[in-house]
C-alpha positions as CSV (number, residue, x, y, z in Angstrom):
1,X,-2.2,-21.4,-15.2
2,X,-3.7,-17.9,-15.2
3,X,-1.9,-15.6,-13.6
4,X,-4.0,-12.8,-11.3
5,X,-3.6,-9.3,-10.4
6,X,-2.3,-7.6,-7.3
7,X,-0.9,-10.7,-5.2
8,X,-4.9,-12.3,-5.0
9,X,-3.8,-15.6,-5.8
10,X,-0.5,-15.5,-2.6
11,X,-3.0,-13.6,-0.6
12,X,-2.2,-15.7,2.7
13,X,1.4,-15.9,1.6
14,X,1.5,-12.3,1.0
15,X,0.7,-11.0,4.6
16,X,3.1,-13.8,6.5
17,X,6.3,-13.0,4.0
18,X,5.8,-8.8,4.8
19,X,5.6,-9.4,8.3
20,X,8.6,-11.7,8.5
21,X,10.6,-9.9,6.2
22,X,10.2,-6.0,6.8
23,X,9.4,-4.5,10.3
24,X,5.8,-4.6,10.6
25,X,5.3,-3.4,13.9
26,X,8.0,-0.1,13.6
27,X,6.2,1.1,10.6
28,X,2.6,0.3,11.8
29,X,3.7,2.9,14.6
30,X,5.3,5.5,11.8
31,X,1.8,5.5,10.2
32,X,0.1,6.0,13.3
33,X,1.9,9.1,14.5
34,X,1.9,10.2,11.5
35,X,-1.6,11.3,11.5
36,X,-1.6,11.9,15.2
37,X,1.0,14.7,14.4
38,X,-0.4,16.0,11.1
39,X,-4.3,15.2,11.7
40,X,-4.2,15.4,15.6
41,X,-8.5,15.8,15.6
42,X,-9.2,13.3,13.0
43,X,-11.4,10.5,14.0
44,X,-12.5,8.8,10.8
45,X,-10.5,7.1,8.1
46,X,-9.4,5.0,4.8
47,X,-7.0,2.8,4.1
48,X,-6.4,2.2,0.8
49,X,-4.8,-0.8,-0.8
50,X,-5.1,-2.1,2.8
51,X,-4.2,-5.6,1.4
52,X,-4.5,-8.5,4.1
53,X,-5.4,-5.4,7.0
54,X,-1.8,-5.2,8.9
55,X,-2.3,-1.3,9.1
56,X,-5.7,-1.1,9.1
57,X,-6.0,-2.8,12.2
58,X,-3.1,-0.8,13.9
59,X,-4.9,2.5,13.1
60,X,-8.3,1.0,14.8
61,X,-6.4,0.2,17.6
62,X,-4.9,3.4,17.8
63,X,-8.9,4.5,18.3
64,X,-9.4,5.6,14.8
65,X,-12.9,4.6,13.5
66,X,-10.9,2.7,9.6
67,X,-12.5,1.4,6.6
68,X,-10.1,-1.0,4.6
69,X,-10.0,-0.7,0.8
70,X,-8.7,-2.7,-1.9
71,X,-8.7,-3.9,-4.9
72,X,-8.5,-7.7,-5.0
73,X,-11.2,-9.9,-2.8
74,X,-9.1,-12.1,-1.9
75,X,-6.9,-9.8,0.0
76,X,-10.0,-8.2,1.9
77,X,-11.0,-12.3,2.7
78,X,-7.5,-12.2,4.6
79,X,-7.6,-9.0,6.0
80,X,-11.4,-10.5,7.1
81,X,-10.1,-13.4,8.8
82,X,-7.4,-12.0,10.5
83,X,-9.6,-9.2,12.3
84,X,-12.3,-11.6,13.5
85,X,-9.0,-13.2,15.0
86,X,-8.1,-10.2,16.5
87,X,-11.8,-9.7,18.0
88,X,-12.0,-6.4,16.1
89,X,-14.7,-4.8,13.9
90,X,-13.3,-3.2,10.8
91,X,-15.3,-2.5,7.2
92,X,-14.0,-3.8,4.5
93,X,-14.6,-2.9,0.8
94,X,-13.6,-3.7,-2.3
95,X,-12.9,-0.6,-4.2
96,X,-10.6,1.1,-6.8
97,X,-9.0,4.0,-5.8
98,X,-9.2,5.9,-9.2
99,X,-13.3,6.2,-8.1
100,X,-13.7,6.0,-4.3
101,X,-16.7,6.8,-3.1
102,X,-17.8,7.1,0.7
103,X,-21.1,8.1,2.3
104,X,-19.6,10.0,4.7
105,X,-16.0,12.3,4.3
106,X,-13.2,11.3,6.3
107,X,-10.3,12.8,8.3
108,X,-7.9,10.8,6.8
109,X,-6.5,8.7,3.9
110,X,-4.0,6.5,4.0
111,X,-1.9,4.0,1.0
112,X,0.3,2.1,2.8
113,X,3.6,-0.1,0.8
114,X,3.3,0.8,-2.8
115,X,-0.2,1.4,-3.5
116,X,0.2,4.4,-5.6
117,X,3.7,2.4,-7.6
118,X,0.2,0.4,-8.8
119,X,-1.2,3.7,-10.8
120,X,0.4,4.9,-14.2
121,X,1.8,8.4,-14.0
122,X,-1.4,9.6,-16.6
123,X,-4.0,8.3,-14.1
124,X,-2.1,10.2,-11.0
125,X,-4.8,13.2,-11.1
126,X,-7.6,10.8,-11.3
127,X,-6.7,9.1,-8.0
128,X,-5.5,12.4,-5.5
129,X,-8.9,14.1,-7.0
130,X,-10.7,10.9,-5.7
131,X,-9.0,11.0,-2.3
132,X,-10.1,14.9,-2.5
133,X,-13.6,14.4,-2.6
134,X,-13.3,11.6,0.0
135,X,-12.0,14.1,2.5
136,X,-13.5,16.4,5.2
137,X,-11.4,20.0,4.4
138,X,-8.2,20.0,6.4
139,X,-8.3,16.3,5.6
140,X,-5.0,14.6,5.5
141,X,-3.7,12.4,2.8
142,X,-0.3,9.6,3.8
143,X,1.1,7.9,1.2
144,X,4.3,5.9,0.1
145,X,5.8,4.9,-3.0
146,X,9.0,2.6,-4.2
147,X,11.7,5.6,-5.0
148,X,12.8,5.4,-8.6
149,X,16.4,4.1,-6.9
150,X,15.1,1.2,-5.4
151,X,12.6,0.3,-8.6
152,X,15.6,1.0,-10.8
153,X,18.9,-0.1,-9.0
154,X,17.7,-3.0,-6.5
155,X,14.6,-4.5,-8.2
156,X,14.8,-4.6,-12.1
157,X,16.7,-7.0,-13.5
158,X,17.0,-9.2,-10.6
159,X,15.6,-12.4,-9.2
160,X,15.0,-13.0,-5.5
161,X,13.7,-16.1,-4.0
162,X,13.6,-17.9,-0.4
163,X,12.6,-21.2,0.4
164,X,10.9,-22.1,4.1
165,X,9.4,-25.0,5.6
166,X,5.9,-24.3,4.4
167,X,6.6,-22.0,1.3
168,X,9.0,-21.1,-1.4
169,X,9.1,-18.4,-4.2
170,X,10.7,-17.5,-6.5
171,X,10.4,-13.8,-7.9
172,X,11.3,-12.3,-11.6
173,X,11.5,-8.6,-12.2
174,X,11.3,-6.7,-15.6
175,X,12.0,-3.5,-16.5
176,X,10.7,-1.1,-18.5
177,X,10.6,3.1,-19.5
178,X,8.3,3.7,-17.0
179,X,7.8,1.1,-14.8
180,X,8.8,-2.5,-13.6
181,X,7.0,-5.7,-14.0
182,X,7.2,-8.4,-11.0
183,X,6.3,-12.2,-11.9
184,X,6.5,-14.2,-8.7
185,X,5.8,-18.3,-8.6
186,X,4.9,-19.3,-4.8
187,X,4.7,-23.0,-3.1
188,X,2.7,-22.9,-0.4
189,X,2.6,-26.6,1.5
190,X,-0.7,-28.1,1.7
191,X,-0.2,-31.4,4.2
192,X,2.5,-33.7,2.2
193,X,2.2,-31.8,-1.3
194,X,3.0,-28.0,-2.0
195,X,0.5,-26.0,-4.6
196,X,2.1,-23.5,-6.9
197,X,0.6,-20.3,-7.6
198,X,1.5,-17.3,-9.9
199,X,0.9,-13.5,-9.8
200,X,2.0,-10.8,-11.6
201,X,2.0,-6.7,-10.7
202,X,3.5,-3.9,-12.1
203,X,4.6,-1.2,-10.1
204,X,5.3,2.3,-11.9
205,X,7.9,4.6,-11.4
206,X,6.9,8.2,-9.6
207,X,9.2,10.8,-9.7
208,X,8.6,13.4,-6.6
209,X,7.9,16.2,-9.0
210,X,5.0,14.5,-10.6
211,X,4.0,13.3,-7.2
212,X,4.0,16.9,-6.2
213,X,2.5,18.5,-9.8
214,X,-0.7,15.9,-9.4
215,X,-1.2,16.7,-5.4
216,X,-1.2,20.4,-6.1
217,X,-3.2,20.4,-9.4
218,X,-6.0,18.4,-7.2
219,X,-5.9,21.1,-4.7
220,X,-3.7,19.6,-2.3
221,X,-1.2,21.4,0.0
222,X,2.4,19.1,-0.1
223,X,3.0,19.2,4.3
224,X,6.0,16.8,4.2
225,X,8.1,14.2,2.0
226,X,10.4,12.0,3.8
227,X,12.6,9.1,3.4
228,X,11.9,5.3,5.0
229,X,10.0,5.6,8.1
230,X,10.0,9.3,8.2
231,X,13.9,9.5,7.7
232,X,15.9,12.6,5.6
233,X,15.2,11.9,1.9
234,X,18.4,11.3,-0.1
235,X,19.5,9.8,-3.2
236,X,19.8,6.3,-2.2
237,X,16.3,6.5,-0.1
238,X,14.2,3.6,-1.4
239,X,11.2,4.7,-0.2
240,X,9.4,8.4,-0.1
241,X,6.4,9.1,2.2
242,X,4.5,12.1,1.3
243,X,2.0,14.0,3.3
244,X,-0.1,16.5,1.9
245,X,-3.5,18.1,3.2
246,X,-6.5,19.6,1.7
247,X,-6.6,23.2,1.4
């Protein structure tokens, strides 16, 4: 079986595990005050590597006019289905975030759960230089990444799985210098029989210098970097969220 990039084949299995096993609804609200405090007049905005939509739809409910982004159709096919659901009208587009390009500059940028883990350390510049261009000046940009602590310490070199009524998984994870590769198997139930599919990322290790060297070389002026959910930073943090906005 051929295995696909970025969780497309687990797209529908993707969006139900997140929101049962992390706290969807606490950091939908982190993001969204997050560029009510830092962008308090922005109106218009991206989210990139919006997935199956989860945060795209709370910033369009917050009244901020979104366009999701990613990678992988299948994801935007979810995110698609979900909104019509929700009796909301959100763009969505496939794109690569290396080359965005918008007809009209935005207020706001957002890469929400790992997006930028997805982008060697070489190609760093590339992407912040295309969220630069994609901005109106004063522009903010929001993004996470997987600490090097949590990449390192919790997720190489282990092997997680669950098993629920209507789906099981089983997840491998490699490491390497610079990064770590995840192989996860699913089993989704379909009626009396389950399907197996496979999909394979790997998500690279950012240190917050580099994060900081690439934002600032693009012209970008570093406003905060905070743990989970806006917490102090530490040693142990397993996520950093950086906001930076440009000059």
């Amino acid at each position: 079986m051929q295995k696909t990039q970025l969780f497309a084949a687990v797209a529908d299995f993707y969006d139900y595990s997140m929101r049962t096993n992390c706290d969807y609804s606490g950091w939908a609200n982190y993001i969204v005050n997050q560029i009510k405090s830092t962008a308090p007049n922005a109106k218009s905005g991206l989210d990139v590597a919006c997935g199956t939509g989860y945060f795209t739809r709370a910033l369009k409910n917050a009244g901020y006019a979104v366009t999701g982004i990613d990678l992988s159709p299948e994801m935007l096919t979810s995110a698609q289905r979900i909104t019509a659901k929700q009796n909301l009208f959100i763009p969505y587009m496939v794109g690569d975030m290396t080359n965005l390009k918008v007809h009209k500059k935005v207020d706001f940028i957002t890469v929400v759960n790992d997006g930028i883990n997805c982008i060697p350390t070489d190609k760093l510049q590339k992407v912040f230089k295309s969220f630069y261009s994609c901005l109106n000046k004063g522009g903010v940009l929001h993004f996470d990444v997987s600490s090097e602590y949590k990449l390192t310490k919790i997720i190489a070199n282990n092997t997680f799985c669950e098993d629920d009524d209507d789906y099981s998984y089983i997840w491998f994870n490699t490491p390497y210098l610079d990064r770590v590769v995840m192989e996860m198997s699913v089993f989704l139930r379909n009626g009396d029989k389950y399907e197996k599919k496979e999909s394979i990322l790997t998500e690279y290790i950012h240190t917050i210098e580099s994060l900081k060297n690439s934002l600032e070389t693009c012209g970008f002026n570093l406003l905060q970097i905070k743990g989970e959910l806006g917490e102090q930073l530490n040693e142990l943090s397993h996520r950093i969220n950086i906001t930076a906005v440009k000059n």
